[in-house]
N, C-alpha and C positions, 0 to 999 in steps of 0.2 A: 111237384117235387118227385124224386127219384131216389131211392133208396140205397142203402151201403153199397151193397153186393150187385145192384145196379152200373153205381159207380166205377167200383172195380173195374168192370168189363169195359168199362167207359177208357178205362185208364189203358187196361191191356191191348184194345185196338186203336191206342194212339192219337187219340182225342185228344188230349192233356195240353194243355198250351205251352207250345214252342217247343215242346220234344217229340212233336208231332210234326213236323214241317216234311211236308208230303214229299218224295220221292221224285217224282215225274220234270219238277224244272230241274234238279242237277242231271237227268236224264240228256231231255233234252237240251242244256247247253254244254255235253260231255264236251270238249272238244273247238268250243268257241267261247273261248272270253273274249272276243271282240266286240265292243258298242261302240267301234268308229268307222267313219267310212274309208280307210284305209286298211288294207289285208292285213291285221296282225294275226290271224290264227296259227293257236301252237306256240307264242309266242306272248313270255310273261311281261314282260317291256321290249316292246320293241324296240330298233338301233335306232340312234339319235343324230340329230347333226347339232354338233358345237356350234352355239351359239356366235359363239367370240370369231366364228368365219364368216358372219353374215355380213359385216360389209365389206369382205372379199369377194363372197361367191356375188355380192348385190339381192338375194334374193330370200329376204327374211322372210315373209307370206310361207316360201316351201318348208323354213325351218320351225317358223309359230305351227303348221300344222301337223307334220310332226311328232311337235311335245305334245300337244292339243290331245290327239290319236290317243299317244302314252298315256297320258292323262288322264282321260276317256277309258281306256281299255282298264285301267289299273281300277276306277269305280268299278267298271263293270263284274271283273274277276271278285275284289272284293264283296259285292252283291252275292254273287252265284255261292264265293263260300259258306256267304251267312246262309243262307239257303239250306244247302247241305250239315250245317251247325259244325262248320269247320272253323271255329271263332279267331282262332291263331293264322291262321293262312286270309281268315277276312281282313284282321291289324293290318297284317305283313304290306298287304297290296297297297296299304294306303300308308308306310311308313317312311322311311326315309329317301327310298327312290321317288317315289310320291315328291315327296316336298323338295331333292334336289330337280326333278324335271320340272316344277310348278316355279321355283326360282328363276330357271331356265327360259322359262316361258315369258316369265314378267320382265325379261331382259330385250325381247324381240315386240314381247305385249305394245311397246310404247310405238313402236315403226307401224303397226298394221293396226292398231285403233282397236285392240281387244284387252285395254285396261279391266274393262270391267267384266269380259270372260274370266280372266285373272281371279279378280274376286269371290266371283259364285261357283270357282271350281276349286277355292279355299275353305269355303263358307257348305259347300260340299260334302267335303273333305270331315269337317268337324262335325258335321250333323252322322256322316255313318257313323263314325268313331263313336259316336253320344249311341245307334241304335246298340251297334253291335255291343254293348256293355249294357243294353236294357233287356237285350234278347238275351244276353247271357245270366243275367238276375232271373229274370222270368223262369229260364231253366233250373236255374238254383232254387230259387221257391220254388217249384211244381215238386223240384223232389222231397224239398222239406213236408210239403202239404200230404205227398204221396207216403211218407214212413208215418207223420201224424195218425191218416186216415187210417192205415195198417195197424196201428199199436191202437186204436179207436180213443184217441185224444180229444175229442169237439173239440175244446177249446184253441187247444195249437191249431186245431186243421181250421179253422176259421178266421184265425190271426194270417195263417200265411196264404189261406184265400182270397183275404180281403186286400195282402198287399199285393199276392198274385195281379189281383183288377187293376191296381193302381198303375201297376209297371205295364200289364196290355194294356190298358188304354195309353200309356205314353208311347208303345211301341205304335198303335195302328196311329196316334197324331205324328209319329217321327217319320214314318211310311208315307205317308200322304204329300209330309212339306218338303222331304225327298223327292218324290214324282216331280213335286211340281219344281224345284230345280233343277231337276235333269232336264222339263221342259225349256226353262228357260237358257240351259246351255246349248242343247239341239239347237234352238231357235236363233243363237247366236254363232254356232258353227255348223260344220256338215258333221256331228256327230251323231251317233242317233243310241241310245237305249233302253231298246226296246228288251233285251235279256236282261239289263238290271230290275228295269219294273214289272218285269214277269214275275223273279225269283221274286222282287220285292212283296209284288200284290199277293201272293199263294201265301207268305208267311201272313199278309194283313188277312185274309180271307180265315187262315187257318188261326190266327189269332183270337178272330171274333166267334169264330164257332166254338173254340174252345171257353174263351170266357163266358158265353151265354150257358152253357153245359153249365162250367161251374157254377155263375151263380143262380141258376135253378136249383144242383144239388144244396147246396150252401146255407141260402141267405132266402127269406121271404119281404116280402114288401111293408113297408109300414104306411101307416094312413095320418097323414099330420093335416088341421088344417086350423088358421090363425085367420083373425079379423080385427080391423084394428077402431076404435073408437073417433078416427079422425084421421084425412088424409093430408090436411095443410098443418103442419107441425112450423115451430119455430124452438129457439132455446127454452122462452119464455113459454109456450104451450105445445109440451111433447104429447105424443101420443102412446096410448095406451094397448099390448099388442096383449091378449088371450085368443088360447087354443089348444087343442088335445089333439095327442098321438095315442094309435089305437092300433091293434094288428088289423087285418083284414076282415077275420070274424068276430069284431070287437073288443079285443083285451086289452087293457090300459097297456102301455108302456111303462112303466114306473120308472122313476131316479136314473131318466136318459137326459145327456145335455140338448138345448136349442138353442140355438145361434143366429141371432139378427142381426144382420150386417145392412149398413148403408151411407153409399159414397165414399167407404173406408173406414167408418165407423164400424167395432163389433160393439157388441153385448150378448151377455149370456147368463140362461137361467135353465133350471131342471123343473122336470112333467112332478105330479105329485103322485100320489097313492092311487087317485084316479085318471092318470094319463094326462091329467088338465097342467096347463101354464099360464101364467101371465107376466108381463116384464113391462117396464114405462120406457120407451126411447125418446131423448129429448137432442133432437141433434147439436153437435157444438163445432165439430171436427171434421162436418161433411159439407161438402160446397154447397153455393144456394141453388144451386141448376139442379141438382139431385132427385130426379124423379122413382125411383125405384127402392124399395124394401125388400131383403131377401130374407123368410122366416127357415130355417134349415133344422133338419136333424143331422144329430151328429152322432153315429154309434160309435160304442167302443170297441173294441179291437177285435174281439172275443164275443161282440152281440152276433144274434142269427137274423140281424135286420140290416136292411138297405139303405143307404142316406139318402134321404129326399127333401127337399126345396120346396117352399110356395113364396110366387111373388107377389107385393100390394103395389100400388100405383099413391106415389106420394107427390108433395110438395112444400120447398117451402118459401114462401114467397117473400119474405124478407132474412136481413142479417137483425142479431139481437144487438144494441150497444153494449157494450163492454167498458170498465175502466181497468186501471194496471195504476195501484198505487205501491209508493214506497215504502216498506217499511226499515232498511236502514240500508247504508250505503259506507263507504271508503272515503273520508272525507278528505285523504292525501296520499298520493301514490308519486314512484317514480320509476323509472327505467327496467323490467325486466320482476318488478313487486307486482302481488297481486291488487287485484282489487275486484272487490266482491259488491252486488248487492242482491237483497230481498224483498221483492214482488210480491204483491196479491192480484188476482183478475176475482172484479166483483161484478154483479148486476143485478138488478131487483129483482125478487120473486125467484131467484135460484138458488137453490141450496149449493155451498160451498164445494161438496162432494162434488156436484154434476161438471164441475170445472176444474176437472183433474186431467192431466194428458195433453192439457195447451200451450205449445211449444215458446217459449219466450230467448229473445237475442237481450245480450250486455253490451253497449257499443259506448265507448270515450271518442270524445272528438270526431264521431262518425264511422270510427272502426270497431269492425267486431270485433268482441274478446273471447264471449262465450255462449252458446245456448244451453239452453237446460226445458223440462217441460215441468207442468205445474203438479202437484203432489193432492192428495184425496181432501185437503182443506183449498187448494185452489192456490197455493204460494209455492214460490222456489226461490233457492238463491242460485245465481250466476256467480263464476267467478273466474276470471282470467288473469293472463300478465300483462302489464302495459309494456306494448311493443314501442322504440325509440322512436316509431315518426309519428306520434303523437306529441302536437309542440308543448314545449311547459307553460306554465299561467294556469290560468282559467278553465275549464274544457265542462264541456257538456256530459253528462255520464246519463244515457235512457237505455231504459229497461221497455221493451214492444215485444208484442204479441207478433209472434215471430212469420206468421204466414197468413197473407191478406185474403184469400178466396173461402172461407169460411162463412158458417152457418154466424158467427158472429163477427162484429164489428173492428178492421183495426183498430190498436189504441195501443199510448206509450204513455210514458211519463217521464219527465226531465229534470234533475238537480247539477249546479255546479259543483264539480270539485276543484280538488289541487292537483295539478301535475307539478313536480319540482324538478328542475334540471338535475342532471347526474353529471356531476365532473367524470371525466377522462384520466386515463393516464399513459402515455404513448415513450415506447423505449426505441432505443436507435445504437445500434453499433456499425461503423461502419469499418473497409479494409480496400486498398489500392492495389492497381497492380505493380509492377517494377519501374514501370514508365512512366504510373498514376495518370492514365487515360482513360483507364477503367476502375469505375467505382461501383461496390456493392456495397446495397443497405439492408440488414435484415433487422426486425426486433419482433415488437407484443404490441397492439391496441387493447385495453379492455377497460372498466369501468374502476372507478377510485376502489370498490371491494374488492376486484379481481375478475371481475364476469368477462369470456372474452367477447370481442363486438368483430367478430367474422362479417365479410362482404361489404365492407366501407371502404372508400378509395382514400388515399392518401397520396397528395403532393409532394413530391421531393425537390429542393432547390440545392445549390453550391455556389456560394458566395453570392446568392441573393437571385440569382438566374434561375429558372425552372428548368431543369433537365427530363421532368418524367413523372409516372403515378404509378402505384401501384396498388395493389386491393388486396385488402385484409385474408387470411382463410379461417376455416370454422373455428379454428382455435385462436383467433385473433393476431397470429403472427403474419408477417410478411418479410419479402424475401426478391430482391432485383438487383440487377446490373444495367451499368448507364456508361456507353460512353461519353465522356469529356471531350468539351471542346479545345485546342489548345490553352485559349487563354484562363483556361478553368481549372488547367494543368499547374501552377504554381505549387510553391513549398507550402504554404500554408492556407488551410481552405476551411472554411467553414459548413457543414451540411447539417441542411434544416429538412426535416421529415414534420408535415401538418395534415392533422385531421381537423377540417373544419366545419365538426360540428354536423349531427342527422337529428333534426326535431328537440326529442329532449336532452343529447347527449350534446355535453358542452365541448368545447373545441380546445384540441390541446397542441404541442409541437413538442420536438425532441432536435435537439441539437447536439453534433460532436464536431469537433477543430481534428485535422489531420495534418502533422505538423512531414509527416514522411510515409514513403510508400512500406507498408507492415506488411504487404504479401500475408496477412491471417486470413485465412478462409471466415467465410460469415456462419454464425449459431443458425440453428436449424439444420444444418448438416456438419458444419463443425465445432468447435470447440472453443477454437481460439477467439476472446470477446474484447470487443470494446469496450472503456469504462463509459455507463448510460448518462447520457445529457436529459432532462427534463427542465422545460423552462417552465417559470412560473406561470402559471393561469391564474386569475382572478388570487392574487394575491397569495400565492401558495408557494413551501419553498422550493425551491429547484437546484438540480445539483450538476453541474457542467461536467462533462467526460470529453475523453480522448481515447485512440486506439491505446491498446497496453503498452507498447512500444513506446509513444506519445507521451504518455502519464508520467512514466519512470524516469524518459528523459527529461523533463520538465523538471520533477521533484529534485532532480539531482543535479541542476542547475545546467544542463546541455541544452544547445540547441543544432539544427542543424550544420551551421560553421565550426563549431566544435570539433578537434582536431580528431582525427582517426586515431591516436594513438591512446588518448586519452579514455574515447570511448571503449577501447579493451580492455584496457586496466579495468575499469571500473564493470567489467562484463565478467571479468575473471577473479572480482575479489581483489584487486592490488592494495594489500597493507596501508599502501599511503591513501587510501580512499577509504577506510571505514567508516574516518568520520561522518562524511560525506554518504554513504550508507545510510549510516543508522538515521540521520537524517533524513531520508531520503525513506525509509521504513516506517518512520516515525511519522512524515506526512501522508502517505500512502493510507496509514493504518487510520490515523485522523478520517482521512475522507469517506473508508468505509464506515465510521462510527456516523460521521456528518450525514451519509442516505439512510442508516437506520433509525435517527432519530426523528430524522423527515419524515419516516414512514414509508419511505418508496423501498419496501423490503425489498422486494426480485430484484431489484439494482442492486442492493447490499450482498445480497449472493453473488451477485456476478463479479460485480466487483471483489469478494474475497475472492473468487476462484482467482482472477487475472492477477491476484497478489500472490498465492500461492503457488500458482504454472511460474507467475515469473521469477521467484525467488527459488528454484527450482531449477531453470534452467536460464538465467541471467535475459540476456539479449543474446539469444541462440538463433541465428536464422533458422534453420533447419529443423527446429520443431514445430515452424507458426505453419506448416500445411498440414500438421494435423491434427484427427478429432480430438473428442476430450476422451474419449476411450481410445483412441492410438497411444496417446500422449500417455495417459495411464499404467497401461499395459508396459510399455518402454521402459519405466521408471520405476515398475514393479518390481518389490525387490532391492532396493537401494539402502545401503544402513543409514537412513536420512528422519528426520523426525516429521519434514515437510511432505515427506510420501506418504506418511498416514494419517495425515490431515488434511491430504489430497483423495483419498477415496472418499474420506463421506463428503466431503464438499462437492468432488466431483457430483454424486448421487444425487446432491440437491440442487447445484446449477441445471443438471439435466433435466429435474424436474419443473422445474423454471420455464425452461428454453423450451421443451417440446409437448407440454400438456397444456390443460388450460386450466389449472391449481396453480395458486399464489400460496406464497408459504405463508405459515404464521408469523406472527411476530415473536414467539416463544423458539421458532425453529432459525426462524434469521439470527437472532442473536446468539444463537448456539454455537452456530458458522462460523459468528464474527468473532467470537471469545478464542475460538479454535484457531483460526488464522491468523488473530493480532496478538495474543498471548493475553489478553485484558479480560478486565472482567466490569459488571455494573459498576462497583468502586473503583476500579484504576484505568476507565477511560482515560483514552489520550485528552489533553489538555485543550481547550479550545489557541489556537494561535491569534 
């Protein structure tokens, strides 16, 4: 060892790792950053040929070499600056002219068969990026280490010596697997850089001299040495490791950690008052092929010792059996619910503890749900959600020992459960165009609570024909346009949207009749809505819709023969039609009450909206293209009583139609009181 005032000297002539990086290679390559064989001297990138003219000029090969050059030359400068510890000009060379010429390259790469130069002058590329940020730490520690040493800190100055090590040894491993990728790009082009691993090697040379210096001044050696009571171990007969750590000239180590690793297995135990250890390793978690024990010390941050290694020569020649029993389980699940169970891993002659840390999978029907690993008594619970292509019925639910290559034996265990189907609930508005040749469907798939079911396909038919499918998105909506065939073009059509059904989700359909062309843009991006069809499923009620247009005209006894004159009157309020109105109000309000008591609330909103817009603005053509916030906005302002019971409605249809929250049942009814004037006691009458 070498002493303070030693040291110093040590520091002021430039020893110090990585603020030392000697002079003489940015000397000698003042003037050449070139490491291609193309003349670029004096020149930071050289001029390029556009790519996008090679198969004009015909001769990609001149153009791949070229960038190659560029390429080449841009490692090399970058090298030379790390060299010189110009760390900003080493980035720069490798930054974005870098990876626009490296683009470039892989545009031509395909024509001349150097796909894979491509690659390793990528792979290059990221490896300096990684030095020159370990060379620039290195320097930031030496100086931490260097004010420590000044203010006579031991402690600090040994902390940042020790990490000092850690970073040169990553820098001379980063040096070396550099070399040998520059070899293998030379090897693949006529490049050559011989200037990169000059500067390179001088920093690796000067790297190791300087850390050998420091941990002379630093750190002394420790002496550990372990023996183990047996070298064929299994679960069932571990083996027993004692040994002492000692300085050199004999002094215990006291209360230093030691660390037995093997096959990926740790463990860890601490020296005593007299330097001694011992710890029992019983493998569980290390494969059977596992021939090697590694006994290590491990110093602290702030110790003035070395870490050292001794290795034993093991085996273990069988796996131990295992079982995995149940202790409770999910006895019914469905759709998107959890389900959980609880595991033990037990086997003779093992204490509970030594069976902690072993990885166990949850799988129904053969699919995972969840792993988890075992806890210091040897149990865990799993617990996942059951995803819909698990079919309903019956299903298998095993709990397994999650990874076969182990010191112990696969093992599972198997119980039936229940899966229960999950009904559906599938909405459907549709709108024509003027010609009704073009038809757009949008609505919601999601489950009877509300959950949505994104990425299921859904069938579309018109009057019984299949015109097309469309596929759910994450929020369960969808959203398409179909041209019609002629004969699909008639006055009145029926459109049937079907999900038929993924595993455990039950198959539903939604129907609407289009009795005329409504020109409404479809929900999802507008406003204006169809009232929702759902038909019954497995016996459930369903409530028949039509576009808004459709509904009104029905209610109030119109059809499409219905005289043009007639249909004004009744659009502007004519006296002699109120009866005819209220009527007409009267059923309207009826059928929103009839979706809320169904249940199928998000229809009951929508449906009030489309009673509210229309009573609003009658049979207005010229409102139905737009949104529900155009529509709004327009109307803002109106001394109308139905305008203010158009914003909060508005705010809830919206939330409806574009999230994937279903409303409450507390908040539908809210809507519906507001829009029909009614309340629980003076429901519309059933007809």
């Amino acid at each position: 060892m070498i002493d303070r005032a030693q040291w110093q000297s040590v520091c002021a002539v430039g020893l110090l790792l990585v603020s030392c990086v000697v002079a003489p290679v940015a000397a000698t390559t003042a003037g050449e950053t070139t490491a291609t064989a193309t003349n670029t001297s004096n020149e930071t990138v050289p001029p390029h040929v556009n790519p996008d003219t090679v198969q004009a000029d015909g001769k990609p090969a001149v153009v791949a070499d070229r960038l190659s050059s560029q390429l080449g030359a841009r490692l090399t400068q970058s090298a030379v600056s790390l060299s010189d510890r110009e760390y900003e000009l080493a980035r720069t060379a490798l930054a974005e002219g870098y990876v626009t010429n490296l683009s470039r390259y892989a545009v031509v790469a395909d024509e001349v068969d150097e796909e894979a130069v491509v690659e390793q002058l990528n792979l290059t590329r990221e490896q300096q990026l990684s030095l020159i940020e370990s060379v620039r730490e290195a320097e930031q520690l030496a100086e931490t280490y260097q004010r420590a040493t000044a203010n006579g800190s031991d402690a600090e100055a040994r902390r940042a010596a020790r990490e000092l090590l850690t970073t040169a040894n990553e820098v001379n491993q980063s040096v070396t697997s550099l070399s040998d990728q520059y070899d293998v790009i030379a090897n693949e082009t006529d490049l050559s850089f011989d200037q990169a691993q000059l500067a390179l090697q001088q920093l690796q040379v000067t790297t190791q001299q300087a850390s050998g210096t420091l941990r002379e001044r630093e750190f002394t050696e420790a002496a550990l040495t372990a023996e183990l009571n047996r070298t064929q171990l299994t679960t069932r007969t571990p083996a027993t490791i004692s040994g002492r750590l000692m300085t050199p000239n004999g002094t215990p180590i006291t209360n230093a950690t030691i660390q037995v690793q093997a096959g990926g297995e740790q463990r860890t135990t601490r020296t005593a008052a007299d330097g001694t250890f011992e710890l029992v390793y019983r493998p569980v978690l290390a494969p059977p092929d596992t021939t090697r024990l590694d006994v290590s010390y491990v110093p602290a941050a702030d110790a003035p010792y070395l870490p050292t290694t001794v290795t034993r020569a093991i085996e273990i020649p069988v796996q131990t059996p295992v079982e995995v029993q149940l202790l409770s389980v999910t006895a019914q699940t469905q759709f998107d619910k959890p389900v959980a169970a609880t595991g033990q891993v037990t086997t003779d002659g093992v204490p509970a503890a030594a069976l902690a840390r072993i990885p166990l999978t949850l799988r129904v029907g053969g699919q995972r749900l969840a792993t988890t690993t075992t806890n210091s008594t040897g149990t865990a619970t799993a617990e996942g959600s059951l995803p819909a292509s698990v079919p309903a019925g019956a299903q298998n639910l095993t709990v397994a020992v999650a990874r076969q290559n182990l010191a112990i034996t696969p093992a599972n265990t198997t119980r039936m459960i229940d899966v229960a189907t999950t009904q559906t609930t599938l909405t459907l508005n549709t709108t024509t165009n003027e010609t009704g040749a073009e038809l757009t469907t949008a609505g919601r798939l999601t489950t009877e609570s509300g959950t949505a079911l994104g990425g299921r396909p859904l069938t579309v038919t018109v009057a019984g024909d299949p015109v097309g499918t469309v596929e759910t998105s994450d929020n369960g909506s969808y959203s398409a346009r179909f041209l019609l065939p002629p004969e699909l073009r008639e006055a009145e059509r029926e459109v049937t949207v079907e999900f038929r059904g993924d595993g455990n989700l039950a198959p539903s359909t939604a129907t609407a009749v289009i009795f005329e062309s409504s020109g409404l843009p479809i929900p999802l991006i507008a406003a204006a809505i169809g009232v929702i069809s759902v038909v019954a499923i497995a016996g459930r009620v369903g409530i028949r819709g039509r576009t808004i247009g459709s509904v009104w005209t029905q209610v109030r006894g119109r059809s499409r023969t219905t005289n043009s004159s007639t249909s004004r009157a009744t659009a502007t309020g004519d006296p002699g039609n109120e009866d005819d109105a209220q009527t007409a109000d009267h059923s309207i309000h009826r059928r929103v009450w009839d979706a809320l008591r169904a249940g199928v609330l998000d229809e009951a909103v929508q449906l009030a909206y489309a009673t509210v817009r229309h009573r609003l603005v009658g049979d207005a053509s010229e409102t139905r293209a737009q949104t529900h916030r155009e529509f709004l906005q327009q109307v803002a302002g109106n001394a109308n009583r139905d305008e203010g019971v158009l914003q909060s409605v508005t705010e809830t249809y919206e939330r409806v139609m574009f999230t994937k929250e279903s409303v409450s049942k507390a908040t539908a009814r809210h809507i519906v009181e507001k829009v029909t004037g009614a309340t629980p006691d003076s429901e519309p009458d059933e007809e």
